[in-house]
LOTORZA-842617 format. One line per field, with one value per residue (C-alpha): x, y negated, z negated; residue number from 1; residue in one letter. Coordinates in nm, 2 decimals. Example, Ala and Ser with C-alpha at 12.3 -4.5 7.8 and 13.67 -1.06 7.14 Angstrom:
<kelums>
X <- c(1.23/1.37);
Y <- c(0.45/0.11);
Z <- c(-0.78/-0.71);
num <- c(1/2);
residuo <- c(a/s);
</kelums>
This chain:
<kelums>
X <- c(1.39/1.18/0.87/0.61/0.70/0.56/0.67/0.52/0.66/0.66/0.86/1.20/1.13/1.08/0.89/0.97/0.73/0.85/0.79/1.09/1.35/1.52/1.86/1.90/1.96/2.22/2.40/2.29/2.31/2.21/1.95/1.68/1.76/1.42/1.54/1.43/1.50/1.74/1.91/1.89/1.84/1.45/1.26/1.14/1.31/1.57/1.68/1.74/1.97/2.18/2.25/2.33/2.57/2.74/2.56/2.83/2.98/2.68/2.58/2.94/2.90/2.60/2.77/3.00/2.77/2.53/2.87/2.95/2.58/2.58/2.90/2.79/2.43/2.71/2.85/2.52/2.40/2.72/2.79/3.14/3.22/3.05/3.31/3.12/2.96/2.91/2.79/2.77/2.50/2.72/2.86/2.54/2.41/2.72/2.59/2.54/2.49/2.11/2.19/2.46/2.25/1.98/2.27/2.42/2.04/1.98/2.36/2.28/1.93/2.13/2.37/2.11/1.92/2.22/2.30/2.04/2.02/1.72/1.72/1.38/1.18/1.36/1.72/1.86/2.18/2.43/2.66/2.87/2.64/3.00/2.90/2.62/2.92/3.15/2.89/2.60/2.80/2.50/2.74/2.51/2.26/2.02/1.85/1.56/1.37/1.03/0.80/0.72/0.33/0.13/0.12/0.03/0.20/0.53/0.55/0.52/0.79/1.02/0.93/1.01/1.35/1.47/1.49/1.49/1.83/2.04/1.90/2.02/2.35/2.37/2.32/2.44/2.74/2.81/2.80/2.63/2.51/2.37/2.19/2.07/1.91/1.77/1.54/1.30/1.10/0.75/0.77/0.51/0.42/0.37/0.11/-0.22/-0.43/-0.14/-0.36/-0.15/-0.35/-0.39/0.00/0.10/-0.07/0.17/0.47/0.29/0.24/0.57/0.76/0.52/0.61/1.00/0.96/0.77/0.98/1.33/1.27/1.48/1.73/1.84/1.68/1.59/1.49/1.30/1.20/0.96/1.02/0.70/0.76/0.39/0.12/-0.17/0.12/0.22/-0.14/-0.20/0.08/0.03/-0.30/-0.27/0.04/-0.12/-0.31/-0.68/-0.59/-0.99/-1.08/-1.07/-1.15/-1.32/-1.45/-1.77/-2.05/-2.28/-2.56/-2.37/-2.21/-2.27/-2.28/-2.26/-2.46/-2.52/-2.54/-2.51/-2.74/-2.67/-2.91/-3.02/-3.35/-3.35/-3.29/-3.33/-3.29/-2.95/-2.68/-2.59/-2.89/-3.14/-2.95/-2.98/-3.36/-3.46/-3.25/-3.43/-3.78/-4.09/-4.09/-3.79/-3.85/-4.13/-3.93/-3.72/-4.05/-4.18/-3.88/-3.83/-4.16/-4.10/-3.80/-3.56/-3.25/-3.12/-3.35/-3.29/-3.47/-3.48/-3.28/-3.63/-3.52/-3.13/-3.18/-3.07/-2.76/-2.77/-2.77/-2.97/-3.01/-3.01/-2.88/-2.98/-2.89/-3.10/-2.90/-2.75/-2.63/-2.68/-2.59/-2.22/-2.01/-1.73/-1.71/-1.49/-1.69/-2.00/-1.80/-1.66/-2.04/-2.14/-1.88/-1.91/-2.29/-2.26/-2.04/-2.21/-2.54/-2.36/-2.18/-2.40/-2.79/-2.73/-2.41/-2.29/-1.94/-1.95/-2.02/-1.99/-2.01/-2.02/-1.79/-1.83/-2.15/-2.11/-2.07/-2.39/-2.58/-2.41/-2.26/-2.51/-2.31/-2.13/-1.77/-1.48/-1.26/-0.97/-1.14/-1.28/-0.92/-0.79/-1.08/-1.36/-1.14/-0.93/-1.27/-1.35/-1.02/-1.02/-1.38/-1.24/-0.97/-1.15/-1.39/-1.08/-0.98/-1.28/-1.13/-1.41/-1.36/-1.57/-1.46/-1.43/-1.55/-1.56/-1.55/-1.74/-1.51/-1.54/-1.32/-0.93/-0.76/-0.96/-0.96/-0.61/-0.56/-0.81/-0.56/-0.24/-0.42/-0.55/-0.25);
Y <- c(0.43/0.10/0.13/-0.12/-0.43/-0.66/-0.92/-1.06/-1.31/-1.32/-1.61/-1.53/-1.19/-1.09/-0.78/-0.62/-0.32/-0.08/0.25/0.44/0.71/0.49/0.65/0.51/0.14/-0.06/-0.35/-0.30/-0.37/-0.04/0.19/0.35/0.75/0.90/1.18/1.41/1.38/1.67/1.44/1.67/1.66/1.72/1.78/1.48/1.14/1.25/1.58/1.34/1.10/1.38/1.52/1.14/1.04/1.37/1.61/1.79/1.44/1.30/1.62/1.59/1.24/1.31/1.57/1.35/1.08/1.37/1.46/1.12/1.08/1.43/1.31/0.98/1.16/1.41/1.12/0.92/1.23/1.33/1.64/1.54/1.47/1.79/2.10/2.46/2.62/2.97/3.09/3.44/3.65/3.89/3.54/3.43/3.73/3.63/3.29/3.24/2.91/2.86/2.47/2.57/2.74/2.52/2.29/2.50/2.58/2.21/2.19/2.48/2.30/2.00/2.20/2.33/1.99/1.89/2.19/2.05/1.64/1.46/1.13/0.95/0.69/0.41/0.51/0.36/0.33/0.29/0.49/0.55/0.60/0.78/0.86/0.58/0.34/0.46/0.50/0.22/0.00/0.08/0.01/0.16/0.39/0.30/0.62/0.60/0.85/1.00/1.14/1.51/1.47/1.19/0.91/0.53/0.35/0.55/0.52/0.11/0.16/0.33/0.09/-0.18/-0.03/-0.11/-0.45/-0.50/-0.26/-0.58/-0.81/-0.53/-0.56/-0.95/-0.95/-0.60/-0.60/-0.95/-0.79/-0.92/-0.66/-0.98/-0.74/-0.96/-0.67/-0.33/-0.05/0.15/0.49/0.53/0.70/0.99/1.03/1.43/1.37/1.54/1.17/1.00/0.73/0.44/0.14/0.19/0.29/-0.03/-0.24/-0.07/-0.18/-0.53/-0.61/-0.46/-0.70/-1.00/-0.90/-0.91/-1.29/-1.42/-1.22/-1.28/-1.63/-1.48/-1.81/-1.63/-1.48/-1.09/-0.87/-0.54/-0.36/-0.07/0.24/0.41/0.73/0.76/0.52/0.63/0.49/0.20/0.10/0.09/-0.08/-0.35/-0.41/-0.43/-0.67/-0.92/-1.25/-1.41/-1.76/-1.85/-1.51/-1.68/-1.49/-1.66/-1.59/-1.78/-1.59/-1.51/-1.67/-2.01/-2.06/-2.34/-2.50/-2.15/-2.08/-1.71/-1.55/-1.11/-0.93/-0.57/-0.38/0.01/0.10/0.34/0.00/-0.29/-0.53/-0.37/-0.59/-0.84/-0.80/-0.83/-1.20/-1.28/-1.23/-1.36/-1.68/-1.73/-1.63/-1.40/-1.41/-1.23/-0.99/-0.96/-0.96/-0.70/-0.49/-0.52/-0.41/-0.10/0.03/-0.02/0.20/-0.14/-0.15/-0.52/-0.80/-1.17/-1.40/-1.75/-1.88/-2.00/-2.17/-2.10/-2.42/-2.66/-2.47/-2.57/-2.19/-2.13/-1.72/-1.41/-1.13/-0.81/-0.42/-0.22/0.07/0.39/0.43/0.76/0.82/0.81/1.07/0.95/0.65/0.44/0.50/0.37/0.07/0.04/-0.01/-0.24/-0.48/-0.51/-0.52/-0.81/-1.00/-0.94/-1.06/-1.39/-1.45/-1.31/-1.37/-1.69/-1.82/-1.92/-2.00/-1.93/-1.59/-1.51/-1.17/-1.01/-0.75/-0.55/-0.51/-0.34/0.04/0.04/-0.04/0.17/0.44/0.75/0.81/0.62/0.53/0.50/0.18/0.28/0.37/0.01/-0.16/0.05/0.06/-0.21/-0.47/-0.31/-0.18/-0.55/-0.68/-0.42/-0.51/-0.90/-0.80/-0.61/-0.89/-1.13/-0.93/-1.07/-1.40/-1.49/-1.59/-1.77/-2.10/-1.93/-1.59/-1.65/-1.27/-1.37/-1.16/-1.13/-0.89/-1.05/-0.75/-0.69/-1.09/-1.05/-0.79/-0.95/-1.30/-1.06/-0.88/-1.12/-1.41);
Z <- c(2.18/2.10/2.27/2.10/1.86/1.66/1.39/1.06/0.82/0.43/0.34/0.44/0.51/0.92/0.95/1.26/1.34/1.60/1.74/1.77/1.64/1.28/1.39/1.71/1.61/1.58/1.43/1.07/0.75/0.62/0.70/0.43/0.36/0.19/-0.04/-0.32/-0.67/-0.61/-0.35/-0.09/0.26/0.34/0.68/0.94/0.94/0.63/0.85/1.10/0.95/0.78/1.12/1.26/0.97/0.95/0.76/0.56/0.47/0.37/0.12/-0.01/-0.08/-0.23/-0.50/-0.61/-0.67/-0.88/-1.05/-1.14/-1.26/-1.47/-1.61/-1.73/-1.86/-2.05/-2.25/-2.28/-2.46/-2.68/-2.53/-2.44/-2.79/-2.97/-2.96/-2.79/-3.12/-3.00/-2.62/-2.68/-2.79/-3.02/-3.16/-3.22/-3.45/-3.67/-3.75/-4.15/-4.13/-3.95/-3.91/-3.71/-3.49/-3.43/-3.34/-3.12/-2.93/-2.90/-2.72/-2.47/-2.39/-2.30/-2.14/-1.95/-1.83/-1.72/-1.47/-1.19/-1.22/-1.11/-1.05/-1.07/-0.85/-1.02/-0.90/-0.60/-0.47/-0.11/0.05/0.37/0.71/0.78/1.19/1.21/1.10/1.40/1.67/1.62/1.36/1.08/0.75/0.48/0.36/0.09/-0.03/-0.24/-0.37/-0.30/-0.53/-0.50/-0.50/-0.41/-0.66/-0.52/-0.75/-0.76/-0.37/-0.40/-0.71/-0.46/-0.17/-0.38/-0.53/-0.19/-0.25/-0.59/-0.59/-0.45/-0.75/-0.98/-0.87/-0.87/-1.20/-1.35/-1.16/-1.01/-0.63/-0.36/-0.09/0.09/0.35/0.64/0.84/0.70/0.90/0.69/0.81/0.68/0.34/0.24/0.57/0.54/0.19/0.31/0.18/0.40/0.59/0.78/0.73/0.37/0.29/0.53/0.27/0.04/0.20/0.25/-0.13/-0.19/0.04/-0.09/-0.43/-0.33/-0.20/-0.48/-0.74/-0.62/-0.40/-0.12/0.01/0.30/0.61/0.55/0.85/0.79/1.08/0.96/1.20/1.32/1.45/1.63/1.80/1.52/1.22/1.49/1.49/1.15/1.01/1.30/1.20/0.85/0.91/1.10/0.96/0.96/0.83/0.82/0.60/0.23/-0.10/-0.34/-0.75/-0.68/-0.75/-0.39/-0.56/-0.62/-0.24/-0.08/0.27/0.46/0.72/0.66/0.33/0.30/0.13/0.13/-0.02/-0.15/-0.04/-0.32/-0.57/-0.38/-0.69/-0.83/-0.87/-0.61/-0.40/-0.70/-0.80/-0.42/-0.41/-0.74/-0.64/-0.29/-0.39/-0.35/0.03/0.09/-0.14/0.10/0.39/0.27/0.17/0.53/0.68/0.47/0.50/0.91/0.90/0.98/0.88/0.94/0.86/0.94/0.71/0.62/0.30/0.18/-0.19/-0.12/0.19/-0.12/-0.11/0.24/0.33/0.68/0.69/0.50/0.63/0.46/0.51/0.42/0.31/0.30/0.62/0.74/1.10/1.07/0.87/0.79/0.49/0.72/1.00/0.80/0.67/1.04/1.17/0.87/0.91/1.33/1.29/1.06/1.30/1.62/1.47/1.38/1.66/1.95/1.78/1.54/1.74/1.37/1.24/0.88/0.64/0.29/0.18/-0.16/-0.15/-0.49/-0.37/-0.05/-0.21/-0.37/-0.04/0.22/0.08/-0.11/-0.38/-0.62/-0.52/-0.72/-0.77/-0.62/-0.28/-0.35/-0.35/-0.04/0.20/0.19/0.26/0.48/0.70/0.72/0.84/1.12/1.23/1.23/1.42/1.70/1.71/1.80/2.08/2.25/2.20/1.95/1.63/1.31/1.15/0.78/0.63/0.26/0.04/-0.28/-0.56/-0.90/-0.98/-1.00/-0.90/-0.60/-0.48/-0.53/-0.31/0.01/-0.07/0.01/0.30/0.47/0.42);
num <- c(1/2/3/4/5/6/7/8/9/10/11/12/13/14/15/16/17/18/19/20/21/22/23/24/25/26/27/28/29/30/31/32/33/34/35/36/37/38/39/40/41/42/43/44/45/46/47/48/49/50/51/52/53/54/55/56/57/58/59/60/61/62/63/64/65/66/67/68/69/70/71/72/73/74/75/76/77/78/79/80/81/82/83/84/85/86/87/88/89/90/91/92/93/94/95/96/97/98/99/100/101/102/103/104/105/106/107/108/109/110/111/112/113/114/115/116/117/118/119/120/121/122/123/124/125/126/127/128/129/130/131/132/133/134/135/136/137/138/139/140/141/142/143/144/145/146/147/148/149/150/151/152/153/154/155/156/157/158/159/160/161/162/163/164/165/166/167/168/169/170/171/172/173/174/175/176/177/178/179/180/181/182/183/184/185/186/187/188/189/190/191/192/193/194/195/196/197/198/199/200/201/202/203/204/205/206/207/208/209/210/211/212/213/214/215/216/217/218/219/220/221/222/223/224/225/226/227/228/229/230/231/232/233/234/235/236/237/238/239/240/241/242/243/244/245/246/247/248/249/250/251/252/253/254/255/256/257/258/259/260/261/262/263/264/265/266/267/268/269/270/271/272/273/274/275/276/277/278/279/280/281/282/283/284/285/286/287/288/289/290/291/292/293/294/295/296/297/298/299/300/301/302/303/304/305/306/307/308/309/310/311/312/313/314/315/316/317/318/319/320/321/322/323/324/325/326/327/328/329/330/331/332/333/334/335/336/337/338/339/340/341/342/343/344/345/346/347/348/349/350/351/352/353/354/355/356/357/358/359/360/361/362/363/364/365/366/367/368/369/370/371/372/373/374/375/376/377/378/379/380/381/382/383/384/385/386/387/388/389/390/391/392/393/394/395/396/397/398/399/400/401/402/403/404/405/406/407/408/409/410/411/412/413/414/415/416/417);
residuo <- c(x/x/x/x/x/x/x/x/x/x/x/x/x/x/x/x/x/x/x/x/x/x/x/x/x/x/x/x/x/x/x/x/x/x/x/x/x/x/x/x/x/x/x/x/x/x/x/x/x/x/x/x/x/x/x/x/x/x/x/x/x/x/x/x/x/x/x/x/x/x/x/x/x/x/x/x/x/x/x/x/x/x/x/x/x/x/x/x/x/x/x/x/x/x/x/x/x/x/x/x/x/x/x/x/x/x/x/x/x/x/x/x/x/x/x/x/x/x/x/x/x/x/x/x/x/x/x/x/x/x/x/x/x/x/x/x/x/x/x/x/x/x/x/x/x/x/x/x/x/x/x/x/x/x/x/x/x/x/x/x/x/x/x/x/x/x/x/x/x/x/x/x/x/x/x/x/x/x/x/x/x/x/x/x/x/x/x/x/x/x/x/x/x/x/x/x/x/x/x/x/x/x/x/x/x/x/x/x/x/x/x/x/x/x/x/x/x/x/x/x/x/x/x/x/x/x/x/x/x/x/x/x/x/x/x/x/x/x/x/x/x/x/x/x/x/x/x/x/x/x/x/x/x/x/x/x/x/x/x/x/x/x/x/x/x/x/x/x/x/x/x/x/x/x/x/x/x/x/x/x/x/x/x/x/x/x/x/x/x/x/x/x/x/x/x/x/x/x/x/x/x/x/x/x/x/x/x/x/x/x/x/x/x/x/x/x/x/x/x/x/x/x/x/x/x/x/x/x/x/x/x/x/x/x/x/x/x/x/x/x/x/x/x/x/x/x/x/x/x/x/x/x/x/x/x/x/x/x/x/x/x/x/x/x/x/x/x/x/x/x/x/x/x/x/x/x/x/x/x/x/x/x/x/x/x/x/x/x/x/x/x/x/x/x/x/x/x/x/x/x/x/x/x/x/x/x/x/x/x/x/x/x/x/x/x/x/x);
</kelums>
């Protein structure tokens, strides 16, 4: 049963997000079945669809399919065509010929593969929804597969091969699925690292990848099934838009015409990076500023722009990091972010930010984090602290995100569009 909705647009692709059970709908084109590369039926929402569609159909269907794959694997590897040297031990012993034998081990290796096939995370294909059909008029399943341990960029393969599957057979076997309305479960789900917001910019990228790669001339709903409120929350939130955040390659030291410039800073190594460009560019007195404020035990300091006013730059805004009272790195990034925006709105009543992202780590955090946490939390920490802010019904002309890394920039353009 639907209990909470809401809806996001990529191009020609509607994403519906919904709390609810992915076999109860109806009136679709197919429905996405997570599997294993064994193809069979696994715990949570694939149990569930297996019991739905019929579960001793659907595992039939499912053995022919791996039957008609072993098959074609058989003749792909010249199996088919090699005549059964010996399969006997007491045969075996008789062999003069020693080719022969290695021959004969390299067949029963084959032989072997071939007993238990796997598909990988690149297969993809449709069958019956056999009872869904009957009872909620759901025509397909389109089963994927999952990877057995956690690996980011097989998961946005397989989310991906969802869509990419009906290119594949456009032009591999000149048939159109033409799928007008498709529901998908959250993938990985039961990973111990499963976290909501990050894996819904997954799917995000995935579907924005799917519209600019295949330029989609027909109207594609995906409603993306949550099966709790924490996962409803998390995909909503990553899926919704701030038109006025803008990422940008320009360097913090060379912006211009914004009222508030972010300094964050390391107590520890106050002229590392970012923060050592920012105070060589504005001048002594903010180093003495910052100085002041360090030795008082402050943690936020509000100064002047002093020689950055030609950039037409009112205020600094320096944190003086780590931060220390919070445990948890998204709860430090949490109270970063909201501090910086309360300040600006409430104290300065200002409408425009830049913040140097890349340098953020270095100032807040103790230790030294690695990229990857970089690309999936920092920006995402910052979008949830501009949403809450909006829920008061306040809001800043533009926040520019001074980036110099492409791939990073790349992903704040995709998460924030």
């Amino acid at each position: 049963m639907q209990l909470s909705t809401s809806l996001s647009k990529i191009g020609n692709i509607s994403v519906n997000i919904q709390q609810g059970n992915i076999t109860e709908y109806e009136n679709l084109d197919a429905i996405i079945l997570p599997t294993n590369p064994l193809l069979l039926r696994e715990p949570g929402v694939s149990g569930e669809i297996f019991k739905k569609c019929g579960q001793e159909k659907l595992e039939k269907a499912l053995k022919k399919l791996k039957e008609k794959e072993k098959a074609k694997r058989r003749q792909a590897s010249g199996l088919d065509e090699q005549p059964v040297l010996f399969n006997k031990v007491k045969e075996k012993q008789l062999i003069l010929d020693f080719s022969q034998f290695l021959v004969m081990k390299q067949q029963e290796e084959k032989e072997e593969e071939m007993t238990d096939i796997r598909f990988d995370v690149s297969y993809v294909d449709h069958i019956k929804s056999y009872n869904l059909q009957n009872e909620q008029q759901v025509k397909n399943l389109l089963f994927v597969i999952e990877p057995e341990k956690f690996n980011e960029y097989l998961m946005i393969q397989s989310i991906k091969n969802m869509y990419f599957y009906k290119l594949h057979f456009r032009v591999i076997k000149s048939y159109q699925l033409n799928y007008k309305k498709v529901a998908i479960p959250i993938l990985c789900q039961f990973f111990d690292n499963f976290e909501p917001k990050v894996w819904a910019f997954q799917y995000k990228k995935a579907f924005i990848d799917v519209q600019e790669q295949l330029k989609l001339d027909y109207q594609l709903e995906i409603i993306v099934v949550c099966h709790n409120e924490d996962i409803l929350y998390g995909f909503q939130k990553t899926f919704q838009s701030s038109e006025y955040v803008k990422a940008t390659n320009i360097y913090i030291t060379d912006v211009q015409d914004v009222e508030v410039l972010v300094n964050p800073v390391n107590q520890n190594n106050p002229y590392f990076g970012a923060s050592g460009k920012i105070i060589e560019k504005a001048g002594h007195a903010l180093e003495q500023d910052i100085r002041e404020q360090i030795t008082k035990g402050n943690r936020w300091v509000l100064s002047k722009s002093f020689k950055l006013q030609e950039q037409k730059i009112k205020y600094i805004l320096t944190f003086i990091g780590p931060v220390q009272q919070r445990k948890t790195r998204a709860e430090k990034l949490q109270y970063f972010f909201q501090k910086i925006l309360q300040i600006c709105n409430e104290q300065l009543k200002v409408e425009s930010i830049c913040i140097p992202l890349l340098a953020i780590p270095q100032a807040i955090f103790e230790q030294k984090e690695n990229q990857n946490f970089l690309l999936n939390r920092i920006a995402l920490s910052l979008k949830d602290a501009i949403l809450e802010f909006e829920k008061e019904k306040k809001k800043h002309k533009y926040i520019w995100i001074s980036i110099q890394d492409d791939q990073l920039r790349e992903f704040c353009v995709q998460l924030f569009q």
